[in-house]
Structures are given as C-alpha cells and as structure tokens.
N, C-alpha and C positions, 0 to 999 in steps of 0.2 A: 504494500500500500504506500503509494507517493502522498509525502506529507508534503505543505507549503509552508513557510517562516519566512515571519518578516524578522527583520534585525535593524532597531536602532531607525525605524522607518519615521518621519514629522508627520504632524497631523494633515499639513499640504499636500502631503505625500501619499495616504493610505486610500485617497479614491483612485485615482491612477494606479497605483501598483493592483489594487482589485481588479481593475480592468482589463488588465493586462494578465494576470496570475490569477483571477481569482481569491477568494475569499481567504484566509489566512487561517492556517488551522494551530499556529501557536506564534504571538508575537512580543518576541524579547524584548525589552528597552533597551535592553546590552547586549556585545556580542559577549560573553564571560564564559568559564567554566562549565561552568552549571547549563546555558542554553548549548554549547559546544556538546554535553553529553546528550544533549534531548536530540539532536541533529541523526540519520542518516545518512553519511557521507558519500554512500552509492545511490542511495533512491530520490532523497528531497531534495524539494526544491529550496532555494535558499534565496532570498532578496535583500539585500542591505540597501539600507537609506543613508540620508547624511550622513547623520549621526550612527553610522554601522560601524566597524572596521571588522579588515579580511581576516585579522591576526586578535585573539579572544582577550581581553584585559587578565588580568591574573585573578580580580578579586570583586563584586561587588554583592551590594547588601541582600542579605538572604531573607528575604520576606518568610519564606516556611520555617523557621525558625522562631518567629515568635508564638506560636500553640503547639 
C-alpha cells in the first residue's frame, strides 16, 4: 500500500500539493526521526514543502510523550 507524506508542507502550500498528490495520509511538520521511521522508502510517496529538508533534523519535540 503506497502511503502519501507531506513534510514540512505551509498552509499556501497544502491545496496545490492535494492537487497534484492527492490527499495526504500523514503530515509531519518536521522532516525528524521519528517521521523518517513512519516513511516507506520503496513505496511512498514523499512531498517536502519549504519548510521540508531532504536530510531528517536529529531531534524535535515529541508530542506522544506527554500521556
């Protein structure tokens, strides 16, 4: 099953990238770790916006972490 991710996509950004890809079936704020593991690297699809980059940050805030 081909997944779609957006990464790091602006809100300028999310009707165009839909149009083009399709509806987005998980969208990271960050490219990080943590969305680096949810990735597919043979099947999905992957879209980075501005605020994307190709290369994952080392670190950001872990929301599942708080409950």
């Amino acid at each position: 099953m081909t997944l779609v991710h957006f990464i790091g996509i602006t809100d300028s950004q999310i009707a165009s990238a839909e149009r083009v890809f399709g509806r987005a079936d998980f969208v990271h704020k960050w490219h990080d770790w943590r969305s680096w593991g949810d990735i597919d690297w043979d099947s999905d699809t992957v879209v980075l916006g501005d605020k994307g980059h190709e290369q994952p940050i080392q670190w950001s805030w872990q929301d599942h972490e708080l409950y």
